[in-house]
Structures are given as structure tokens and as C-alpha cells.
PyMOL commands that place a pseudoatom at each C-alpha (Angstrom):
pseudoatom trace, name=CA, resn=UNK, resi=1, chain=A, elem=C, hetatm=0, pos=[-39.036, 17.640, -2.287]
pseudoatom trace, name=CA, resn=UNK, resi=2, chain=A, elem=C, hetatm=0, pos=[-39.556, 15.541, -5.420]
pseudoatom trace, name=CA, resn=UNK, resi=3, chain=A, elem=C, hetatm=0, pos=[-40.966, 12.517, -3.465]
pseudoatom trace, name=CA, resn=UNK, resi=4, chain=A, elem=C, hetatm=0, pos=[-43.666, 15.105, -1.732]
pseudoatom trace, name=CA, resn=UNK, resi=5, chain=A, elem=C, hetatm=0, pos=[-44.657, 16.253, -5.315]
pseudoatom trace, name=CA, resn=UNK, resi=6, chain=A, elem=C, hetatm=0, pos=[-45.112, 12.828, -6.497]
pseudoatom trace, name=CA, resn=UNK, resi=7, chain=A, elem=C, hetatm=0, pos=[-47.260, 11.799, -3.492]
pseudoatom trace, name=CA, resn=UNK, resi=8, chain=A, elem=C, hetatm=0, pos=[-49.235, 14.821, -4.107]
pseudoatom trace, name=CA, resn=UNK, resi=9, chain=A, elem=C, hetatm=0, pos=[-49.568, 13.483, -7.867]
pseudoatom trace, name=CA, resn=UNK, resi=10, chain=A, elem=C, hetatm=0, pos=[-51.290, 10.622, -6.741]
pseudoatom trace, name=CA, resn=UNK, resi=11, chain=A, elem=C, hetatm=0, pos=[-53.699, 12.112, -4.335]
pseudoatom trace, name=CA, resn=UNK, resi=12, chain=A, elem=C, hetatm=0, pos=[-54.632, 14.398, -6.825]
pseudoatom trace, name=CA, resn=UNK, resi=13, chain=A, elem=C, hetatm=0, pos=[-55.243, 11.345, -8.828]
pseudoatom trace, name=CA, resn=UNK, resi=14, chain=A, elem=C, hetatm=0, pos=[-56.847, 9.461, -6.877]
pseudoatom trace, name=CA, resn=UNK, resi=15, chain=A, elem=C, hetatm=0, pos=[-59.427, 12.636, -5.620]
pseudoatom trace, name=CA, resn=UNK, resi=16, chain=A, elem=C, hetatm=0, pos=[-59.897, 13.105, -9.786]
pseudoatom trace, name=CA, resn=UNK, resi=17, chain=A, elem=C, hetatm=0, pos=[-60.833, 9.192, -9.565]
pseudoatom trace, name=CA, resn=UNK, resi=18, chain=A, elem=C, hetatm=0, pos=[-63.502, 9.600, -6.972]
pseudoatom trace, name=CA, resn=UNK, resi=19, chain=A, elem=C, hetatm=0, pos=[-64.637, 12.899, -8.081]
pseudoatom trace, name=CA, resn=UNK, resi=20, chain=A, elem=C, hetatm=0, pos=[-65.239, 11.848, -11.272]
pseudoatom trace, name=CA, resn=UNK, resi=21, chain=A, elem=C, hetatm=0, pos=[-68.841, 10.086, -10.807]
pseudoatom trace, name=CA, resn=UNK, resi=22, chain=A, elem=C, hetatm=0, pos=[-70.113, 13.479, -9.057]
pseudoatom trace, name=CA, resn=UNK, resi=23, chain=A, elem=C, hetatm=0, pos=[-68.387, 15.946, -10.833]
pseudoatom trace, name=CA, resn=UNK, resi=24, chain=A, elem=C, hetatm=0, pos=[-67.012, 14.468, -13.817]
pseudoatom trace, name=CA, resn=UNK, resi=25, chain=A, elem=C, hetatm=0, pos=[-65.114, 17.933, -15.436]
pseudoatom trace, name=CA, resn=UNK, resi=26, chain=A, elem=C, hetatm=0, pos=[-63.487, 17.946, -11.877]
pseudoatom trace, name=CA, resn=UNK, resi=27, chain=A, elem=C, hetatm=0, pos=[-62.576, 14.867, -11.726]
pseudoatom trace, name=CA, resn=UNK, resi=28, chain=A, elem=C, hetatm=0, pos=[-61.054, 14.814, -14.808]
pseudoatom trace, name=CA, resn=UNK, resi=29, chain=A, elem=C, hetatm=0, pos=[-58.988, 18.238, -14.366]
pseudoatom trace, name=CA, resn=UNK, resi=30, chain=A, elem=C, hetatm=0, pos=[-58.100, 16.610, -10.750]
pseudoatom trace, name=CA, resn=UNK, resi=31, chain=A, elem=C, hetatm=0, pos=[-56.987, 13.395, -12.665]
pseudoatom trace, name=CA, resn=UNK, resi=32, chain=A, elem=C, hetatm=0, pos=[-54.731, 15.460, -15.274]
pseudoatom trace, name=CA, resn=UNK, resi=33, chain=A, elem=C, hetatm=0, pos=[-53.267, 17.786, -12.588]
pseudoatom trace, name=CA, resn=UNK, resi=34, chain=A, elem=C, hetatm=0, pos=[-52.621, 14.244, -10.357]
pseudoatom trace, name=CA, resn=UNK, resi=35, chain=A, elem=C, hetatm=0, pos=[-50.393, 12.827, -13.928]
pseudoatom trace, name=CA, resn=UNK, resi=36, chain=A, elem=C, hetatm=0, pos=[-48.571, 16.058, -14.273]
pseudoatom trace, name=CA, resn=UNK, resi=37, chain=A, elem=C, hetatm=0, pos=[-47.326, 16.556, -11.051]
pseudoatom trace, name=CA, resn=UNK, resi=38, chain=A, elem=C, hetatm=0, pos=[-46.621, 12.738, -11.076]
pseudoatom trace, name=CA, resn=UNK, resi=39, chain=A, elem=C, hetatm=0, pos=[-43.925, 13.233, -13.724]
pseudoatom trace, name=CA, resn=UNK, resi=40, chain=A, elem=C, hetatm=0, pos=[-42.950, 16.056, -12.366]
pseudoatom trace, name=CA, resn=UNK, resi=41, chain=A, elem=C, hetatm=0, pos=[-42.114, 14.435, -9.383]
pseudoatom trace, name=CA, resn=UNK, resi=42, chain=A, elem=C, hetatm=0, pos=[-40.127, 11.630, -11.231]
pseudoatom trace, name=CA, resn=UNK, resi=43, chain=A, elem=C, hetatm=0, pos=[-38.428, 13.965, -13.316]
pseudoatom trace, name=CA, resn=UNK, resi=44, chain=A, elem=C, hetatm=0, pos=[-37.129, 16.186, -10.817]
pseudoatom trace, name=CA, resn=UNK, resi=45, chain=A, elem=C, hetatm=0, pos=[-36.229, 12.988, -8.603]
pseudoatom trace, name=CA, resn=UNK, resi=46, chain=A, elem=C, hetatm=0, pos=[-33.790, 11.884, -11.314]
pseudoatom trace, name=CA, resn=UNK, resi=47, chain=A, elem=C, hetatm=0, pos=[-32.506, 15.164, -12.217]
pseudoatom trace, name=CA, resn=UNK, resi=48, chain=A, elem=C, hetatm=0, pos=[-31.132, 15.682, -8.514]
pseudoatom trace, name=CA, resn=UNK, resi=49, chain=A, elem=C, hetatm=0, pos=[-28.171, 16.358, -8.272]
pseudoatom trace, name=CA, resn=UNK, resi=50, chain=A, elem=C, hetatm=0, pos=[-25.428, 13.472, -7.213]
pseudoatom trace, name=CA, resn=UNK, resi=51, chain=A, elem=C, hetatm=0, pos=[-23.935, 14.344, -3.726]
pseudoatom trace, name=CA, resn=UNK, resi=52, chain=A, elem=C, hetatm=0, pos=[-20.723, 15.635, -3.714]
pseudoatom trace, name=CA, resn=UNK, resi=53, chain=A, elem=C, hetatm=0, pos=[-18.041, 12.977, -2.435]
pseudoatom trace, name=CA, resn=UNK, resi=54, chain=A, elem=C, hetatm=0, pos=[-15.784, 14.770, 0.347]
pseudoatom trace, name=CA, resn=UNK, resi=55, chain=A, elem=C, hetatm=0, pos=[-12.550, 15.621, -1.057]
pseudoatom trace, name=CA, resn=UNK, resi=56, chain=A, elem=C, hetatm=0, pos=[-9.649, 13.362, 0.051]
pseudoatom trace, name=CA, resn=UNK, resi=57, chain=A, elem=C, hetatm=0, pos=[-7.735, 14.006, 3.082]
pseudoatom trace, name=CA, resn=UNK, resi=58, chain=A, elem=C, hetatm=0, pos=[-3.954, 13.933, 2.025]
pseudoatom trace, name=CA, resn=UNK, resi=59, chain=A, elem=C, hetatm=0, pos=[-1.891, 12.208, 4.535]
pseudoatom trace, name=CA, resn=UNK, resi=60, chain=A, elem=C, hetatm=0, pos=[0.719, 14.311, 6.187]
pseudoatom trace, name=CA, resn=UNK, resi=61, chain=A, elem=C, hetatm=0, pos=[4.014, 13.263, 4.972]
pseudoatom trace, name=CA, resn=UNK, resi=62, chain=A, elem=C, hetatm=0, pos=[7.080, 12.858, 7.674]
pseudoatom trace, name=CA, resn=UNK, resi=63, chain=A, elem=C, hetatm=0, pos=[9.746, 14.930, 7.349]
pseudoatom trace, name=CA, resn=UNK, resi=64, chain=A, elem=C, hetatm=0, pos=[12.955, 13.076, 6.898]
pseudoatom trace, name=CA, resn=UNK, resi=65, chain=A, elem=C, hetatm=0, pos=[15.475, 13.311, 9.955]
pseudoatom trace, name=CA, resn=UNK, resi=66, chain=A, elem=C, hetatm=0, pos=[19.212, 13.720, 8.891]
pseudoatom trace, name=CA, resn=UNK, resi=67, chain=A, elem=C, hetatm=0, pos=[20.991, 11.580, 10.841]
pseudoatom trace, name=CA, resn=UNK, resi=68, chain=A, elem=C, hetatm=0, pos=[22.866, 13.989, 13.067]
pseudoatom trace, name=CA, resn=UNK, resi=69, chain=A, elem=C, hetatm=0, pos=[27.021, 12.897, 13.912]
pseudoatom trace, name=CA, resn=UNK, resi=70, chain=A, elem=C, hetatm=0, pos=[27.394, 13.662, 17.188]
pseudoatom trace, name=CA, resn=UNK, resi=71, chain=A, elem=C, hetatm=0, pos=[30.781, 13.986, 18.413]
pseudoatom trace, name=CA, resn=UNK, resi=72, chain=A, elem=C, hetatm=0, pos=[31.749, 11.761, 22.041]
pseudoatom trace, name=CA, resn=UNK, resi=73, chain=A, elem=C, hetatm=0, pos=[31.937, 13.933, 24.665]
pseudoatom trace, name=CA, resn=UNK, resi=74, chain=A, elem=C, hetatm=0, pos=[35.649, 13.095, 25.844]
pseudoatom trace, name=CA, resn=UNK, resi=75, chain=A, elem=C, hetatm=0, pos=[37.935, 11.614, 23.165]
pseudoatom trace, name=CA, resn=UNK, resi=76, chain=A, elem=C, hetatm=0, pos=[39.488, 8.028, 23.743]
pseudoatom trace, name=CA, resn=UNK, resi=77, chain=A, elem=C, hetatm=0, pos=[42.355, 8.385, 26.491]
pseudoatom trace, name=CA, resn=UNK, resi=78, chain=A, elem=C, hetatm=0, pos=[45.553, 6.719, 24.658]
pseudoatom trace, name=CA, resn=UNK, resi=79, chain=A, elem=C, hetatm=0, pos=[46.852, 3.162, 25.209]
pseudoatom trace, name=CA, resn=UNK, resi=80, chain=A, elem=C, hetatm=0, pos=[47.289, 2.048, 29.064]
pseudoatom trace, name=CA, resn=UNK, resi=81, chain=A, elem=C, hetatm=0, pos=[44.907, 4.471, 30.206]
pseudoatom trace, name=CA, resn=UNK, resi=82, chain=A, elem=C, hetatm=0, pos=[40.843, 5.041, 30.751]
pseudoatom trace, name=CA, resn=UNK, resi=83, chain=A, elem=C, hetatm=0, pos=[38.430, 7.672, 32.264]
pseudoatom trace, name=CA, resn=UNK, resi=84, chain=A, elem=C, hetatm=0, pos=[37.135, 7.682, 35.901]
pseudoatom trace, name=CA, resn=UNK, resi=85, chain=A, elem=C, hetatm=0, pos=[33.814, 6.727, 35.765]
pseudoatom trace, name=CA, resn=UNK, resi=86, chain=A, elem=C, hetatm=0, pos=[32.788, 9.209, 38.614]
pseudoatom trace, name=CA, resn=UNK, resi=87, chain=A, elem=C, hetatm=0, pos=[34.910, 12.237, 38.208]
pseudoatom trace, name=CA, resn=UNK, resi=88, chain=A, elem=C, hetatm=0, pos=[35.966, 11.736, 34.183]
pseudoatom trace, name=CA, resn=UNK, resi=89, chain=A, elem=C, hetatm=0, pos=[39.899, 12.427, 35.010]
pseudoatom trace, name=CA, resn=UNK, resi=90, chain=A, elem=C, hetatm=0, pos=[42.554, 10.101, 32.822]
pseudoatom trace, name=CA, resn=UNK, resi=91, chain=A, elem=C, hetatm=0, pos=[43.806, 7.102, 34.619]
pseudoatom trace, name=CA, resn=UNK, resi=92, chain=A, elem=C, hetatm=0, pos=[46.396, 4.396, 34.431]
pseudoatom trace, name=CA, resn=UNK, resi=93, chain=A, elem=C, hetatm=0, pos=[44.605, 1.370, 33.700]
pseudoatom trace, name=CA, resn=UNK, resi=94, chain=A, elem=C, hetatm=0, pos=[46.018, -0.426, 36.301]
pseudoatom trace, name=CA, resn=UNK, resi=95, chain=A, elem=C, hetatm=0, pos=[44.807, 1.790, 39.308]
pseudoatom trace, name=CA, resn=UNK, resi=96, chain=A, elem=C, hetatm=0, pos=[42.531, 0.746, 41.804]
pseudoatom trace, name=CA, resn=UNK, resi=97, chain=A, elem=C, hetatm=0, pos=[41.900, 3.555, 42.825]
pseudoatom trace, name=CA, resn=UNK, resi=98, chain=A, elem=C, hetatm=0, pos=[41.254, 6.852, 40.832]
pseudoatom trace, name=CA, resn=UNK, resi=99, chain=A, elem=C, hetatm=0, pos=[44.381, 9.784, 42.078]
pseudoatom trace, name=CA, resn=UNK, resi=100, chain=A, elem=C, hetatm=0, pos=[41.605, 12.522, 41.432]
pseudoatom trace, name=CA, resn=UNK, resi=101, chain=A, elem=C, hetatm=0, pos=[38.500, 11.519, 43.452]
pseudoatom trace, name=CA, resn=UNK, resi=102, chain=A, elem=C, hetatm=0, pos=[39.847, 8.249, 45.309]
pseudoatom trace, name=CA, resn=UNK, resi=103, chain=A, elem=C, hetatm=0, pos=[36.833, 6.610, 43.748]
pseudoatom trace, name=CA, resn=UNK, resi=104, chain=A, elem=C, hetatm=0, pos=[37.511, 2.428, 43.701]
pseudoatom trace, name=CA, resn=UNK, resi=105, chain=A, elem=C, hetatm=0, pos=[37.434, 1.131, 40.477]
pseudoatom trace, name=CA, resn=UNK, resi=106, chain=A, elem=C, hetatm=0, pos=[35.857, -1.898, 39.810]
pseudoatom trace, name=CA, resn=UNK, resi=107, chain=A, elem=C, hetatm=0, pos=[38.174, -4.922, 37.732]
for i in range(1, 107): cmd.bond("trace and resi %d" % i, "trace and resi %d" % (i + 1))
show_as sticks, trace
zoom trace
């Protein structure tokens, strides 16, 4: 809005300007009207108000995982002996052949 009452300023003016040589008490209210609203215009322009900056988005912070123990599933067989890898039963480590499922195990 302060720009479009500066440009009005100098219409004014410039009406007071060429109405002067007719009418020369018009001209001359026309020309002081024109000034005012001139400064007007400038003052208000500076007087604006600064835009607001946007407020700062705070990043989201990342909750820390705990590092969970898990516990294994089956405990370690003891010496000489392992797990089936198809049914899970406790084998001599020498078998070919798991006693549970018959499953061949692989050397």
C-alpha cells in the first residue's frame, strides 16, 4: 500500500504542475497534496514491518536402542556332541546319520 500512495503523490504532483498555468491556487494545493502524500508514502514504506522469519524446525532426535542380550535358543551340546540341523536333537559327533530323524549329516 505504501508504493500506491507514493505513485498517487506524484500524480497529484504532476496534475498540480499542469494545473498550475490555468488554475494556479489549484495547482498549487494539487502540488502540496502530491509532496505530502509523497512522504507519506516513503515513510510508511520504511516503517513496514520486517517479515517474520519462520521459526526453526527442530530435528527429531533418535531414540537410543539398548542393545538387547538375547539368549541362543539351545545351549552348546557338551564335548563330542552337536545338534541335528533338521530336527535339533543332540548327537554324537561322529554320526552320519542323525538316531532321531535319520537325517544324513553332511562332514
Amino acid at each position: 500500500m505504501p508504493r500506491g500512495i507514493f505513485v498517487l503523490g506524484l500524480l497529484s504532483f504532476i496534475f498540480g504542475v499542469l494545473a498550475l498555468i490555468i488554475l494556479p491556487i489549484i495547482g498549487f494545493l494539487s502540488i502540496l497534496l502530491g509532496v505530502l502524500l509523497m512522504i507519506v508514502g516513503l515513510v510508511s514504506e520504511e516503517a513496514a514491518p520486517a517479515p517474520v522469519p519462520p521459526k526453526p524446525i527442530k530435528p527429531k532426535v533418535k531414540e537410543e536402542k539398548k542393545a538387547e542380550v538375547t539368549k541362543p535358543e539351545k545351549e552348546l551340546p557338551p564335548p563330542g556332541y552337536i545338534y541335528c540341523l533338521y530336527c535339533g536333537e543332540k548327537i554324537p559327533k561322529n554320526s552320519r546319520f542323525c538316531p532321531n530323524c535319520g537325517a544324513a549329516l553332511e562332514e
